[in-house]
C-alpha positions in Angstrom: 5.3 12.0 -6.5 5.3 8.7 -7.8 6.2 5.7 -5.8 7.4 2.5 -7.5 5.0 -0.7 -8.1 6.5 -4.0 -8.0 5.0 -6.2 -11.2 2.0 -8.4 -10.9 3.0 -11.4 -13.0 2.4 -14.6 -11.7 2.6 -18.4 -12.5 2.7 -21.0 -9.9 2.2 -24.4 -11.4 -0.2 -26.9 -10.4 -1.6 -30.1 -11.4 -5.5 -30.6 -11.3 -8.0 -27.9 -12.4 -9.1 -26.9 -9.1 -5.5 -26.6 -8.0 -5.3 -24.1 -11.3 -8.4 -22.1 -10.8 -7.2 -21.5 -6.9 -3.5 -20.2 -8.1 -5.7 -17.8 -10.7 -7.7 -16.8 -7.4 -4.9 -16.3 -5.7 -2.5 -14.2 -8.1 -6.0 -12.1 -9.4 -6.1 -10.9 -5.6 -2.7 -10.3 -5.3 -2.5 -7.7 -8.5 -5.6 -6.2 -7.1 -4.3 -5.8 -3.5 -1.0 -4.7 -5.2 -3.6 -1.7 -7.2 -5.0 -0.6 -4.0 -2.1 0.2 -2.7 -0.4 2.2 -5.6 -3.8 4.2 -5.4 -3.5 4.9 -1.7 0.6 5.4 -2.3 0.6 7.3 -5.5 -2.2 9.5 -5.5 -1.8 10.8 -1.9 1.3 13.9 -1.6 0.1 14.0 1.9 2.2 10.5 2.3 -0.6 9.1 4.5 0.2 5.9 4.8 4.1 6.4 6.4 2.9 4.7 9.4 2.4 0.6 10.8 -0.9 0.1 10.0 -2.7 -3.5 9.8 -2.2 -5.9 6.7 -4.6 -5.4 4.3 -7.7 -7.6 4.3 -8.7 -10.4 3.3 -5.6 -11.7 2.0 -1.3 -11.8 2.9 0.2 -11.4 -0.6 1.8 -14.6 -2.2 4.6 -13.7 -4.5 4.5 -13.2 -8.3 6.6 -14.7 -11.5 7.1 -13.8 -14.6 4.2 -15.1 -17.5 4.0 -13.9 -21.1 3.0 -10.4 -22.5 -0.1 -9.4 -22.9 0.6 -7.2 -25.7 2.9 -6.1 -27.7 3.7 -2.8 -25.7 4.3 -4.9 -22.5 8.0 -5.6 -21.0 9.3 -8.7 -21.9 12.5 -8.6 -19.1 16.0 -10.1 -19.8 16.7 -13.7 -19.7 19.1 -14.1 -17.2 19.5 -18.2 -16.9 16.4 -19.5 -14.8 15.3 -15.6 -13.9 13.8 -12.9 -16.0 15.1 -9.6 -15.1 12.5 -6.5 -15.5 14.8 -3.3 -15.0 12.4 0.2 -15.0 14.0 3.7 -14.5 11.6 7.1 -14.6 12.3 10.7 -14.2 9.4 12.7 -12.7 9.1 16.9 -12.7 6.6 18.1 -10.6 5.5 21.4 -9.2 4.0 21.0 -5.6 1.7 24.7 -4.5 2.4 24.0 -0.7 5.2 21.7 0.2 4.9 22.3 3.9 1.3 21.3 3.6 0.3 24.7 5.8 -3.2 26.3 6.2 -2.1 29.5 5.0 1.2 31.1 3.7 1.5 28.6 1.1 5.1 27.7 -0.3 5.5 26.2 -3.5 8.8 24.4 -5.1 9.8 22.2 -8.3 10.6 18.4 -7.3 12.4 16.4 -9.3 12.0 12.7 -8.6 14.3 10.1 -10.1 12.8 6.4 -9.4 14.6 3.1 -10.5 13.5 -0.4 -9.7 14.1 -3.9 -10.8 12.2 -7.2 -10.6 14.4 -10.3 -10.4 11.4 -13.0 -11.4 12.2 -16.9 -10.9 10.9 -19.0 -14.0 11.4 -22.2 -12.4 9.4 -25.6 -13.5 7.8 -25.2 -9.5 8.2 -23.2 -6.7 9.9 -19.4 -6.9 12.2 -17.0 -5.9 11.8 -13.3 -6.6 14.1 -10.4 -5.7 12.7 -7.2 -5.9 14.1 -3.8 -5.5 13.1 0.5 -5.8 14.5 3.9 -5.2 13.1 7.1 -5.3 15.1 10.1 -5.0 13.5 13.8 -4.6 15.8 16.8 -5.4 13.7 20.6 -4.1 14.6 23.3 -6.1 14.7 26.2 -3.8 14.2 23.9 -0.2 17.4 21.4 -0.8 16.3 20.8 3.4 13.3 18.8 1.9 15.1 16.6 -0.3 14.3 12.8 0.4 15.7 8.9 -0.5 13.7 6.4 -0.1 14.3 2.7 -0.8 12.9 -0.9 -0.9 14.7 -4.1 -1.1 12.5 -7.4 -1.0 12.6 -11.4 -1.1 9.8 -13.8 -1.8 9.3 -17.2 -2.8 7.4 -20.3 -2.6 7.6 -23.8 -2.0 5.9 -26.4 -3.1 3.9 -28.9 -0.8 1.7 -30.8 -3.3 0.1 -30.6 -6.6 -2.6 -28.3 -4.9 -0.6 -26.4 -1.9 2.6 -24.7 -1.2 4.0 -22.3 1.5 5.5 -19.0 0.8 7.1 -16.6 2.5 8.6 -12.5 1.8 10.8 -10.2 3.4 11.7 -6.5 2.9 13.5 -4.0 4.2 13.0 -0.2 3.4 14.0 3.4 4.3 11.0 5.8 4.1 9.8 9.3 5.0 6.6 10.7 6.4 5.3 14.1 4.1 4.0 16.9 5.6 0.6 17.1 6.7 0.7 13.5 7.8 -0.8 12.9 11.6 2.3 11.7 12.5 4.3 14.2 11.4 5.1 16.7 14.0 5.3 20.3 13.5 8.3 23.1 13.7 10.4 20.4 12.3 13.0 21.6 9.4 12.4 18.3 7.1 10.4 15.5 6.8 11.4 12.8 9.6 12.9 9.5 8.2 12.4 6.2 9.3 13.4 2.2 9.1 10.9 -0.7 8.5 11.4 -4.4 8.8 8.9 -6.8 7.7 8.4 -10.5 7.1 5.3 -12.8 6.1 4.9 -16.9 5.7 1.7 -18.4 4.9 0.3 -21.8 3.9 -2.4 -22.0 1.0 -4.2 -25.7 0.4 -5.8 -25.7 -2.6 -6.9 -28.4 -5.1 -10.4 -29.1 -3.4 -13.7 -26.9 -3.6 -13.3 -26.2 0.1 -9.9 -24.2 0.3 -7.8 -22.2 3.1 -5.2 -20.3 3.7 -2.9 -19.7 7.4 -0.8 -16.5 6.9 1.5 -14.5 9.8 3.3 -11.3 9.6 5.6 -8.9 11.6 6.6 -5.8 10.5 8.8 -3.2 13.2 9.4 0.5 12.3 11.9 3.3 13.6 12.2 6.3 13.6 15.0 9.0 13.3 15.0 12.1 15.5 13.7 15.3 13.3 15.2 18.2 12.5 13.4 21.6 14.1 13.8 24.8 12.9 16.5 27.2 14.6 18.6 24.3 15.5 17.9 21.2 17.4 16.6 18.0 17.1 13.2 16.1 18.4 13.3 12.7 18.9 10.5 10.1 17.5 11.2 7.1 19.3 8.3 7.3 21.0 6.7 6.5 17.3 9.2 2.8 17.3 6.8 0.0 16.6 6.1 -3.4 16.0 2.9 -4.9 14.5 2.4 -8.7 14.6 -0.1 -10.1 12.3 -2.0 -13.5 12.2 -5.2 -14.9 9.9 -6.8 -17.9 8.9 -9.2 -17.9 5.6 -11.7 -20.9 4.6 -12.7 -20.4 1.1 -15.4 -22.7 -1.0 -16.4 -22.5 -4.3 -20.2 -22.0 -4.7 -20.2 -22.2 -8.8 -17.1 -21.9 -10.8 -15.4 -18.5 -10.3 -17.1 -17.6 -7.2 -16.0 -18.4 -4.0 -17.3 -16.9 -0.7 -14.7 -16.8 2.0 -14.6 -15.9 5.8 -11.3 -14.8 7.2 -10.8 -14.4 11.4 -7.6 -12.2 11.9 -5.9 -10.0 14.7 -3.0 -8.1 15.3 -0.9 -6.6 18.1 0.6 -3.4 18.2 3.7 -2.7 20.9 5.3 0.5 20.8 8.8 -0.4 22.0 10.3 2.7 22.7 8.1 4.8 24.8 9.1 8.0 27.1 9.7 7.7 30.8 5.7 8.3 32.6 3.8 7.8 29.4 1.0 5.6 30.2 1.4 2.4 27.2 -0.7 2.6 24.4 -0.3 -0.9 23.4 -3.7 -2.4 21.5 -4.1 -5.3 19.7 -7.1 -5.3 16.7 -9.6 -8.1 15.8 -11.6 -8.6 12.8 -13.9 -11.6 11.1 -15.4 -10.9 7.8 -17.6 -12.5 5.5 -16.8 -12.3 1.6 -17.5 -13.2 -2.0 -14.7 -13.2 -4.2 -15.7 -13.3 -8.6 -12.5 -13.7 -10.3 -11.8 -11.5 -13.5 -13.3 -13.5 -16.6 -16.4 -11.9 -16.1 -17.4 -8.2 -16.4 -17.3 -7.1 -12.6 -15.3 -8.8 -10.6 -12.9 -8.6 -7.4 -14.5 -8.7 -4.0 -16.6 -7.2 -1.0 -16.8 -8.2 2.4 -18.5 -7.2 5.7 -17.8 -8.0 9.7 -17.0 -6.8 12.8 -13.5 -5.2 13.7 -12.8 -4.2 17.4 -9.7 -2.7 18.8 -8.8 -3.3 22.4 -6.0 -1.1 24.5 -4.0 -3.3 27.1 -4.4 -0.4 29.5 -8.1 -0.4 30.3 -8.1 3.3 31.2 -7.8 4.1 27.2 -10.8 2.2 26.6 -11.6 0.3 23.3 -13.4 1.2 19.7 -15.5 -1.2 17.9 -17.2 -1.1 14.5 -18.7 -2.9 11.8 -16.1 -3.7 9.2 -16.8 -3.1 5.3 -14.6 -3.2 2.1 -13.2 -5.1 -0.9 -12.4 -3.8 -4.6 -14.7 -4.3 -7.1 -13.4 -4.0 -11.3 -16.2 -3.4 -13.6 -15.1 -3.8 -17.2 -17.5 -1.5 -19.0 -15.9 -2.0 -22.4 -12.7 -3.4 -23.8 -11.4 0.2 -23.6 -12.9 1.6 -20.4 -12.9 0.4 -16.7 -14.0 1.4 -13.3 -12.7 0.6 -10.0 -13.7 0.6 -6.7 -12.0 -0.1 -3.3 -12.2 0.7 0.1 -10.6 -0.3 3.4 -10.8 0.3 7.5 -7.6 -0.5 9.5 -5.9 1.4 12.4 -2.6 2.8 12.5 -0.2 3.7 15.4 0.3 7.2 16.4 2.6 9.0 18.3 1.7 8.5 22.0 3.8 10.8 24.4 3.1 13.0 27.4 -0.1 15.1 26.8 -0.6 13.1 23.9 0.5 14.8 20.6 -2.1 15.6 17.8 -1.9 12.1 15.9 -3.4 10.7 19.4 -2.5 7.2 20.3 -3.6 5.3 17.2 -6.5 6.3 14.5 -8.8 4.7 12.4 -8.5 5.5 9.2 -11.3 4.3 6.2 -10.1 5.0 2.8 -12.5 4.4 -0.2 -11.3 5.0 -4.0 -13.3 5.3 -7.4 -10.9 5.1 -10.3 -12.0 5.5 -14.0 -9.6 4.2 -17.1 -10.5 4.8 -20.7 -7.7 3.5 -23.4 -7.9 6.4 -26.4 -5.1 4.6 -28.4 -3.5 1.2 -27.7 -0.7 3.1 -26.6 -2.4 6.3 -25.2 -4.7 6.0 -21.9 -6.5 8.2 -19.4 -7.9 7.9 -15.8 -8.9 10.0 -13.4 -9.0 8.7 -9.5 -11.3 10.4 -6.7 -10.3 9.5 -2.6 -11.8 10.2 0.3 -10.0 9.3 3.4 -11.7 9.8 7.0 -9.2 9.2 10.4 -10.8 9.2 13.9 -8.3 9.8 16.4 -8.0 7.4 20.1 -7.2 9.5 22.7 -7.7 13.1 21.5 -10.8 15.0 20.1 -9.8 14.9 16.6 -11.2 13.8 13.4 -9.7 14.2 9.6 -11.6 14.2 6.4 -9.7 14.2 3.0 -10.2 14.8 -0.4 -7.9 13.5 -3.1 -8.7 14.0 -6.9 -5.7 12.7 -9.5 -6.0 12.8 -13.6 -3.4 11.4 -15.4 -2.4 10.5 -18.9 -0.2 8.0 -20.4 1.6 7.7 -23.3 3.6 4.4 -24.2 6.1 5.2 -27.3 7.3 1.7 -27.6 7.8 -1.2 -25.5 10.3 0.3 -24.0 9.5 4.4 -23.4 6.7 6.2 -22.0 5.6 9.4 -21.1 3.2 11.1 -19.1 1.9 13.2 -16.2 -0.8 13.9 -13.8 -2.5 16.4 -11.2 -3.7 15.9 -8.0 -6.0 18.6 -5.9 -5.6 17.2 -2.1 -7.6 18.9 0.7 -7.9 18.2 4.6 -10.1 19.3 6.6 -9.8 19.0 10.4 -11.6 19.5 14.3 -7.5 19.2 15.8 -5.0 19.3 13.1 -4.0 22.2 10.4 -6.5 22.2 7.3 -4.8 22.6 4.0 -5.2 22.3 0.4 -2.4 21.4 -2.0 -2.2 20.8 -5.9 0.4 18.4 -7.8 1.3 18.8 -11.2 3.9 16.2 -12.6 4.9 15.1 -16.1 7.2 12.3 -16.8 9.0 10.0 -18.9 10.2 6.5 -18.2 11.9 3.1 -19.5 11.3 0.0 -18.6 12.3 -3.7 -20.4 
């Protein structure tokens, strides 16, 4: 199923022409960040990434505002005195082969998914404020024990500091679920377990100058509800509660116009805050430097690749420590005006569920994700892509290693500026030394509104 995207419009008003190119530098990376993670979202019914995992690299996501269409097929929102408001609402059908996500006796069901979401986008002379907002609803057929409602309600904003800097800041909170076949998901359980995240970021960008930077820190908490098991009962998933504190610095300089190499030194620290009685802490805190060029989008590839070193380090010494070079960006090669390639990739660790004995998701993982996507635009209004993942997760604690295959193809039709249609499929297939293998195919079609 489908999750929700936030839009990617941005305009933050500056003065001098460095000051201008920065803001284009620093909006371009937020709508690709803001891509890589609708791949990793949408394209994956295993719902891989329903865990605290670190903020993706290299940047913290400034907010967006509204700018003017790029077409005439584009929303256009409604003026609502200094705000444009961008309402979307889209009804999904899908047929899922194994909903449990089991190595053998599959079970198959019809989902209907029901997603609405709004955009509240400030169009102020400088600075912003955004309000942003999603639901997705799941209704199962024949397993109404499965059914699901998950949310998203965000703030952002920035303020001005001079011609070439400002600070912003975000907030969000949201009401998830973790699907099946997920490390964290535990089994005999009757539905999917539930959960609460909190989040907030603040960073500082100086701009205006050939020499750049950026100071950006994050928290984000999760917790979880007790499960369901079948025959009666309930397990508790405390032992999952989490918070994840983030902090970076970046230094960026402009070599020639449009490219800038960067290096960025961040860490984070991850405290499990509601651990069973005996269970040895699996606190760990993660460091990373990486070197980076960044070409912004005039030019026929573009994006950005980076290398370094990441190291994660438990507080208890006993659990001992991982470290490995660090590799990734997106890259956005515009072949012609109608077809487009994208890559991306990305290493960061995620909590697990640490407990006595230590349960199969271990007591964090690593998880590296890397994505080719292909687009080709038949018609103005009438596009194709097709999307191929691979996702490997090495386990801490426990002998266990995951290897994933995700292939998505999808088609979409825009009627007008305000209706579309469309639908996809997606073959998903895990293989794994500790956890259950399984294979599982998505079929969905759609139509949706949006102004």
């Amino acid at each position: 199923m489908k999750a929700s995207v936030k839009s990617d419009r941005a305009c933050v008003e500056v003065v001098s022409d460095r000051g201008v190119r920065l803001d284009i530098l620093v909006r371009n990376l937020q709508s690709y960040l803001a891509a890589l993670c609708l791949v990793i979202v949408s394209l994956l019914p295993l719902g891989a990434v329903a865990q605290i995992t670190e903020s993706l690299l290299p940047n913290a996501v400034p907010p967006s505002a509204p700018q003017t269409p790029h077409s005439p097929l584009d929303p256009i929102g409604v003026r609502v005195g200094d705000f444009f408001w961008f309402p979307r609402a889209e009804l999904d059908q899908a047929y899922n082969s194994n909903i449990f996500a089991t190595p053998t006796g599959f079970t198959y069901d019809l989902i209907t998914a029901v997603t609405s979401s709004f955009d509240l986008l400030s169009n102020f002379s400088s600075n912003s404020l955004n309000l942003h907002a999603a639901s997705l609803l799941q209704v199962y057929a024949d397993h109404p024990a499965q059914n699901t409602q998950d949310g998203t309600f965000s703030v952002d904003g920035t303020l001005g500091v001079t011609a070439g800097s400002y600070l912003y800041g975000s907030a969000q909170l949201a009401h998830e679920h973790i699907s099946y076949g997920t490390p964290n998901s535990p089994g005999n359980i009757a539905q999917p377990v539930t959960y609460w995240t909190d989040s907030a970021t603040a960073g500082y960008v100086q701009g205006g100058r050939r020499f750049s930077y950026e100071v950006d820190l994050g928290v984000t908490s999760a917790q979880y509800n007790a499960a369901q098991l079948v025959g009666g009962g309930v397990l508790p998933q405390s032992s999952q509660d989490a918070t994840a504190y983030s902090a970076a610095v970046t230094g960026r300089y402009e070599i020639i116009p449009d490219y800038f190499g960067y290096i960025r030194v961040g860490g984070n620290l991850f405290d499990y805050t509601s651990l069973m009685p005996g269970v040895i802490s699996p606190n760990f805190s993660t460091y990373r430097v990486d070197l980076g060029l960044q070409i912004l989008p005039r030019h026929l590839i573009s994006g950005e690749a980076y290398v370094g070193y990441l190291v994660q380090k438990f507080n208890q010494s006993s659990l001992g420590s991982t470290s490995t070079p660090d590799y990734g960006g997106r890259l956005t090669w515009s072949i012609t005006p109608r077809t487009t390639l994208n890559f991306t990739g990305l290493l960061t660790f995620n909590t697990g569920t640490p407990g006595a004995g230590l349960p199969s998701a271990g007591n964090s993982y690593l998880s590296s994700v890397f994505t080719a996507s292909a687009s080709y635009e038949l018609l103005r209004n009438l596009g194709l892509g097709v999307t191929g993942t691979y996702i490997n997760n090495s386990f801490q604690g426990i002998s266990r290693t995951d290897n994933v295959f995700v292939l998505g193809l999808g088609v979409r039709y825009q009627v007008n500026r305000n209706l579309f249609l469309g639908g996809e499929f997606s073959y998903a297939q895990q293989n794994s030394t500790g956890g259950s293998p399984f294979t599982q195919n998505v079929l969905t079609v759609r139509a949706g509104t949006q102004f």
